[in-house]
C-alpha positions in Angstrom: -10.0 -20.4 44.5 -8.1 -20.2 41.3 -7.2 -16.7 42.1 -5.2 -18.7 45.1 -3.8 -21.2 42.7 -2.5 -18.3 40.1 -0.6 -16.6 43.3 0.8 -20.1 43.7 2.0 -20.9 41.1 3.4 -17.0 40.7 5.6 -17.5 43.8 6.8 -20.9 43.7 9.9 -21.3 41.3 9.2 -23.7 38.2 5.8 -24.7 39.7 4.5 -23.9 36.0 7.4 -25.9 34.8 6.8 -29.4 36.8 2.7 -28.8 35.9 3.9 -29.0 31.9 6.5 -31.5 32.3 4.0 -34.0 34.2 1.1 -33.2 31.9 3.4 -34.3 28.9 4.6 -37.4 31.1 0.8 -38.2 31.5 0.2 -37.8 27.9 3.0 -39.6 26.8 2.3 -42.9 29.2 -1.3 -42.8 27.8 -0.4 -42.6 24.3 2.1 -45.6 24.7 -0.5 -48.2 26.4 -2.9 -47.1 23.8 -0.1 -48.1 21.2 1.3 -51.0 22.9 -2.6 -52.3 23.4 -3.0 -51.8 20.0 -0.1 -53.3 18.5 -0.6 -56.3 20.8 -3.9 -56.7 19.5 -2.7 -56.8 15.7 0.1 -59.1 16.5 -2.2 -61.6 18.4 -5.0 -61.7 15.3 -1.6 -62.2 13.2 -0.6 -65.2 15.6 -3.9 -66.8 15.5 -4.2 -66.5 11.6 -1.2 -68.4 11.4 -1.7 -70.4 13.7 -5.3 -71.6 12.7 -3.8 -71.8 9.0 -1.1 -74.1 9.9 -3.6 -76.5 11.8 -5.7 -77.0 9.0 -2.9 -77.4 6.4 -1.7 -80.7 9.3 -5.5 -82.1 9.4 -5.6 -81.6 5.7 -2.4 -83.5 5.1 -3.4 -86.2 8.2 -6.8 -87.1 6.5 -5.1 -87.1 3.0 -2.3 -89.7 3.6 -4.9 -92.0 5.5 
């Protein structure tokens, strides 16, 4: 079977060529949702920090002016 893939890939022009240039594509599209996952992550713990921060600092100054 992979003695059938080899003669393959021997006769078709740039077979080997595609095979590397999707691999690469694959890797690349993985590597970017694992990044862009990530970074969303971050950003939305940032976000809810702030967020959560800015709430209390409103209660605190609601309660303090009554």
């Amino acid at each position: 079977m992979l003695d059938f893939l080899k003669r393959r890939l021997k006769n078709q022009k740039g077979a080997m060529d595609k095979i590397l240039v999707t691999l690469l594509l694959v890797i690349v599209g993985v590597g970017a949702v694992v990044g862009l996952t990530t970074w969303i992550g971050t950003e939305s713990d940032k976000v809810q920090t702030a967020a959560s921060s800015q709430i209390t600092s409103v209660i605190n100054d609601a309660n303090s002016s009554n």
